[in-house]
C-alpha positions as CSV (number, residue, x, y, z in Angstrom):
1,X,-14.9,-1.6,-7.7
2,X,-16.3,-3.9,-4.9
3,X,-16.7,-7.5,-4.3
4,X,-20.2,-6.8,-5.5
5,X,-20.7,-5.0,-8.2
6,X,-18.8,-6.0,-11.6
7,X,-16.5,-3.9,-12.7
8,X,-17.1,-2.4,-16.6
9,X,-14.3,-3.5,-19.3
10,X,-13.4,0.2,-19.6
11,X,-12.4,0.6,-15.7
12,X,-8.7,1.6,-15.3
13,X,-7.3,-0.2,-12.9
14,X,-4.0,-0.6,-11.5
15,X,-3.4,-4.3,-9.0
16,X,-0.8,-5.3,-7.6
17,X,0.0,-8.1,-5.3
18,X,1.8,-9.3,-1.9
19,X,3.9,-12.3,-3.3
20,X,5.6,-15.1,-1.7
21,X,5.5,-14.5,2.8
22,X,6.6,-17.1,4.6
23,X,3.9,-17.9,6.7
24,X,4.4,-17.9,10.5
25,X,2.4,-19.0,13.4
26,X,-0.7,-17.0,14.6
27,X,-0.6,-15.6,18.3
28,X,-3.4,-15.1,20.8
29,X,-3.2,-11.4,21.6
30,X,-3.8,-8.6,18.9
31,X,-0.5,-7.6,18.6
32,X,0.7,-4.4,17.4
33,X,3.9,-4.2,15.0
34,X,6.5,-3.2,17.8
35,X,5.1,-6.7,19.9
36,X,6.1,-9.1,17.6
37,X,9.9,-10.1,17.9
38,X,9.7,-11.0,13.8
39,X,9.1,-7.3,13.7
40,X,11.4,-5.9,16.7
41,X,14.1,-7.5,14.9
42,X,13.9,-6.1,11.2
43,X,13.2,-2.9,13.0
44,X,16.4,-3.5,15.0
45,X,18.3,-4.0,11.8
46,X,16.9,-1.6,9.9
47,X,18.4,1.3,7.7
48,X,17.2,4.5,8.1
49,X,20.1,6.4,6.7
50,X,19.5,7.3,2.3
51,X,21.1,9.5,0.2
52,X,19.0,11.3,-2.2
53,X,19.8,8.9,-4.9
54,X,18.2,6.5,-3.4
55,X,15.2,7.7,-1.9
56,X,14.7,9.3,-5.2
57,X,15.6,6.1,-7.3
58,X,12.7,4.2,-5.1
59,X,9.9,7.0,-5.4
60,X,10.4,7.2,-9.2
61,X,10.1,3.4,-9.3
62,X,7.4,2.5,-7.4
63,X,5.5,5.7,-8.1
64,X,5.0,5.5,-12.0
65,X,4.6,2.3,-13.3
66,X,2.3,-1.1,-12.1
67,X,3.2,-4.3,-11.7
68,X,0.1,-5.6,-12.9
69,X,-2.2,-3.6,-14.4
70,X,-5.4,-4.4,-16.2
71,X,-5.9,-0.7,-18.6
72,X,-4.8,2.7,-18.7
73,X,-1.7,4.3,-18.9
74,X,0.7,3.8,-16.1
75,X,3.3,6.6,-16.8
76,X,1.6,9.3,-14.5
77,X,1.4,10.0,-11.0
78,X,-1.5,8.3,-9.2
79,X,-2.7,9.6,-5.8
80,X,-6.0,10.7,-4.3
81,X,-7.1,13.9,-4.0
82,X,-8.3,14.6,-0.8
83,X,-9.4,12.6,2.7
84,X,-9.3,8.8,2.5
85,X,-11.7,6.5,4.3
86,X,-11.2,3.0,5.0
87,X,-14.1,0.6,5.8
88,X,-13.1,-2.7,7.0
89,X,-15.1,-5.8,5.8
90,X,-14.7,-8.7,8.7
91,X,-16.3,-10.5,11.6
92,X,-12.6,-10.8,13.0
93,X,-12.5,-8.0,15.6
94,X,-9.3,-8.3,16.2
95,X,-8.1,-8.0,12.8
96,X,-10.2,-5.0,12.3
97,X,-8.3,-3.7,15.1
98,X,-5.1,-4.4,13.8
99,X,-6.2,-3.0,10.4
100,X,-7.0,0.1,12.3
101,X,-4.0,0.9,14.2
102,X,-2.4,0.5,11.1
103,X,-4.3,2.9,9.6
104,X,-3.5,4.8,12.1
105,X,0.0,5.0,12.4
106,X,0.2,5.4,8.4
107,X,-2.2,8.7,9.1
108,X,0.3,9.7,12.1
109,X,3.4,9.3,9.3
110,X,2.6,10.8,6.4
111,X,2.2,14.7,6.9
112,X,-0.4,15.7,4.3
113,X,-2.5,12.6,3.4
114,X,-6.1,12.5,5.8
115,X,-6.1,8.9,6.3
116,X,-8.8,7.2,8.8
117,X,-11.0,4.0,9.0
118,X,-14.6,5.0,8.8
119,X,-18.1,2.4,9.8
120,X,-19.5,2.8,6.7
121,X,-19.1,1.5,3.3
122,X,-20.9,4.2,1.9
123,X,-18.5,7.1,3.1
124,X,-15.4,4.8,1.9
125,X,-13.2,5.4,-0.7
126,X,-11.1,2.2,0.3
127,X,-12.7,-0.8,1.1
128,X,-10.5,-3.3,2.7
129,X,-12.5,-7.4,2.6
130,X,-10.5,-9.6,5.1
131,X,-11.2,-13.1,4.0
132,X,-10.4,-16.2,5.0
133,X,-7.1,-18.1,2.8
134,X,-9.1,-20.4,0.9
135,X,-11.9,-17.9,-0.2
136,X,-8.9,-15.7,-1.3
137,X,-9.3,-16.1,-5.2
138,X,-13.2,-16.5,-5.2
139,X,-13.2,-13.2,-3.8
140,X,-10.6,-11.7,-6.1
141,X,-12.9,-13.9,-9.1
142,X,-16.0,-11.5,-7.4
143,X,-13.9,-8.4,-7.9
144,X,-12.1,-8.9,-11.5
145,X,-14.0,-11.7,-13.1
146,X,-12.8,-15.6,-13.6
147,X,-10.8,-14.6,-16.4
148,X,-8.4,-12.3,-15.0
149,X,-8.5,-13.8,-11.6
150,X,-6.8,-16.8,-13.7
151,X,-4.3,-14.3,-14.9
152,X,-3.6,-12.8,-11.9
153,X,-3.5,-16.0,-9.7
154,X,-0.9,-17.9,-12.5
155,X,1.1,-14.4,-13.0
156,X,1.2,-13.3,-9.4
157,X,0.1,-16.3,-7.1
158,X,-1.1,-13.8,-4.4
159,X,-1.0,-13.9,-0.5
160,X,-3.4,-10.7,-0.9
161,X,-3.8,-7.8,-3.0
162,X,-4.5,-4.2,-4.2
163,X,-6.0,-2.4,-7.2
164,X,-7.4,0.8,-7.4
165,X,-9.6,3.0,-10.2
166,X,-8.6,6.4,-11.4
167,X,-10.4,9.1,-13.2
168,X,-9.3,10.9,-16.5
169,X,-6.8,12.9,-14.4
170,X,-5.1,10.4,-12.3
171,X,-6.9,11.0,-9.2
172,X,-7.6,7.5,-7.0
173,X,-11.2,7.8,-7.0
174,X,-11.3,4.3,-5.1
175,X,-9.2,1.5,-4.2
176,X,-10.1,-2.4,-2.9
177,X,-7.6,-4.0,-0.9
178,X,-8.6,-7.9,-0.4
179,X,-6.3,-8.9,2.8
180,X,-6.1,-12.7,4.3
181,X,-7.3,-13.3,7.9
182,X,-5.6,-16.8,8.6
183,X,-2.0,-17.0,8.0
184,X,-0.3,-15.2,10.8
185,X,-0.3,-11.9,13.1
186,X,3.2,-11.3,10.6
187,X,1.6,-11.7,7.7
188,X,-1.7,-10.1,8.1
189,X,1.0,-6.9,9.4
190,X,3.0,-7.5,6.1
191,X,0.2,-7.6,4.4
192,X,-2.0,-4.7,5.9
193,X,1.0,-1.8,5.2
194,X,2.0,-3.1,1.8
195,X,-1.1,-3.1,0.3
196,X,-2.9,-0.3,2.2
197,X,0.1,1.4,0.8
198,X,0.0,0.7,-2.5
199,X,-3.6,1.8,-2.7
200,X,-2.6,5.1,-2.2
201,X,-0.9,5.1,-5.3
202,X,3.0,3.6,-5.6
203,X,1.6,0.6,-7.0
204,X,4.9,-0.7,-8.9
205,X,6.6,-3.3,-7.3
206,X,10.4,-3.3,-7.9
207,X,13.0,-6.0,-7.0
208,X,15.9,-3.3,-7.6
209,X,15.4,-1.3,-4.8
210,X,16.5,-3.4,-1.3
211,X,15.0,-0.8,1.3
212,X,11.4,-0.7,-0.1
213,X,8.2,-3.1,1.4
214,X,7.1,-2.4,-2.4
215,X,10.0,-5.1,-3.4
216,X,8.5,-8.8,-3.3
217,X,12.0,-10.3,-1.8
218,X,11.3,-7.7,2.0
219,X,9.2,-8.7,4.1
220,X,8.5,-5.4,6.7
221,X,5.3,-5.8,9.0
222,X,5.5,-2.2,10.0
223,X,5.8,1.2,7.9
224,X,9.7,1.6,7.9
225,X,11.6,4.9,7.1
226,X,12.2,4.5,3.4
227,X,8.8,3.8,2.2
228,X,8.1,7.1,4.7
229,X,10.4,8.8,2.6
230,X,8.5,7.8,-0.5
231,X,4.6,8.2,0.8
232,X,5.7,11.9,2.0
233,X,7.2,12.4,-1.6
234,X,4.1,11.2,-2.9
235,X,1.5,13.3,-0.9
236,X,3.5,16.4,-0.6
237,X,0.7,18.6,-2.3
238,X,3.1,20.0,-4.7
239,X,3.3,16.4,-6.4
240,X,0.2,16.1,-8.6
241,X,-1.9,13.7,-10.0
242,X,-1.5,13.1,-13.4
243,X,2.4,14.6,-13.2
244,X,5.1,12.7,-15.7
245,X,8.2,11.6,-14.3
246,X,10.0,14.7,-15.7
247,X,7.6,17.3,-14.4
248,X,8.3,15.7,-10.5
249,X,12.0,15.5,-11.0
250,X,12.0,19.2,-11.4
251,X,10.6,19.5,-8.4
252,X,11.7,16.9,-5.8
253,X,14.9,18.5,-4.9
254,X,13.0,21.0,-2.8
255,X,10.1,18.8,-2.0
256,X,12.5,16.1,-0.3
257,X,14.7,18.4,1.6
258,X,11.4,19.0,3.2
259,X,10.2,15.2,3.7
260,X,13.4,14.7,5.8
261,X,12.7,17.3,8.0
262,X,9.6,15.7,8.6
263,X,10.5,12.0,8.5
264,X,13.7,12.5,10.4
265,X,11.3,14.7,13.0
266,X,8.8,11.7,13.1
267,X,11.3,9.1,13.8
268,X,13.4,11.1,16.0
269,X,16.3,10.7,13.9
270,X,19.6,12.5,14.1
271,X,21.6,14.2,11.2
């Protein structure tokens, strides 16, 4: 799907959306996630310690599932298959810049996903349109239509959002990720991981789990340890597209004793 050519009635698509930031004030430099003390201080206070329970609880919930999905089945695993290639739509440098050392450190976090921002559109399978606030929902009215933009803006009321089509076998074939330009270095951080995220495939929002950026009440700005936890679950090639949830609970007791090996090596965490 893209901003400019309409999507067909019989797309599957899965959307989800960034709901309720508190908006906070813009500042001058391009600042990366660790320069902003709103940041420096969740990462301060931030758990990093999960049992299995619970890093299993939060994959299974945000994996399967969709907060708001247009068609298609939901109950699968949804993931790409194979490198992924973001193009960044913008005359804002700097928050092309930003998107990109996000990118980045998302690619430098999760161990088997080939993540990178490309300067095409045509070799993108994600196609990120920064947009000013107030041309948010004509934008998302270009990418879904002025029906379901009404839907989505009185169901949701986003501050940006997400959706991506998959094929017959629940493969991401490609994801649009509309992200606001005006409200904040925070937010446009917030913004960037959570829905950059969520295009890769755990698309369910969930208000149960307290850890997750995935949860509309947590507000992160940076990819934290849990939702590590659960992108390294996700991508870990054993996990397939198209999997039901029994089929990758047999398998994610030896898939996440490996994740934490990695996620505690990547963090420099201790036992």
């Amino acid at each position: 799907m893209s901003a400019s050519v309409p999507l067909s009635p019989l797309t599957r698509i899965a959307v989800v959306a960034f709901v309720g930031l508190a908006l906070v004030g813009d500042i001058a430099t391009i600042a990366s996630a660790g320069e902003l003390p709103a940041i420096a201080s969740r990462q301060r206070a931030e758990k990093k310690s999960f049992t299995d329970g619970e890093i299993v609880e939060g994959f299974l919930k945000t994996a399967f599932g969709a907060e708001y999905h247009l068609a298609g089945r939901v109950d699968r695993i949804r993931k790409f298959d194979g490198p992924v290639r973001v193009y960044a739509e913008s005359d804002r440098a700097d928050r092309k810049a930003q998107l990109a050392k996000v990118v980045a450190d998302i690619a430098a976090r999760v161990q088997y996903l080939d993540i990178a921002m490309t300067d095409t559109s045509e070799a993108a399978n994600v196609r990120v349109k920064l947009v000013r606030d107030r041309d948010l929902y004509r934008t998302i009215s270009s990418f879904y239509g002025a029906e379901k933009a009404r839907e989505i803006r009185s169901s949701l009321d986003p501050q940006c959002l997400s959706g991506f089509r998959k094929n017959d076998d629940f493969e991401i074939e490609h994801s649009d990720v509309i992200l606001t330009v005006d409200n904040g270095d925070f937010v446009f951080l917030d913004c960037a991981y959570e829905e950059l995220l969520q295009s890769l495939g755990p698309i369910n929002d969930t208000t149960s789990v307290p850890w997750t950026m995935f949860n509309d009440n947590v507000s992160m700005g940076y990819f934290d340890v849990y939702d590590q936890y659960i992108l390294n679950l996700l991508y870990d090639p054993r996990i397939k597209a198209g999997m039901t949830v029994q089929e990758v609970k047999a398998l994610l007791p030896d898939v996440l004793a490996d994740v934490r090996t990695w996620v505690m090596r990547v963090n420099d965490l201790k036992e």
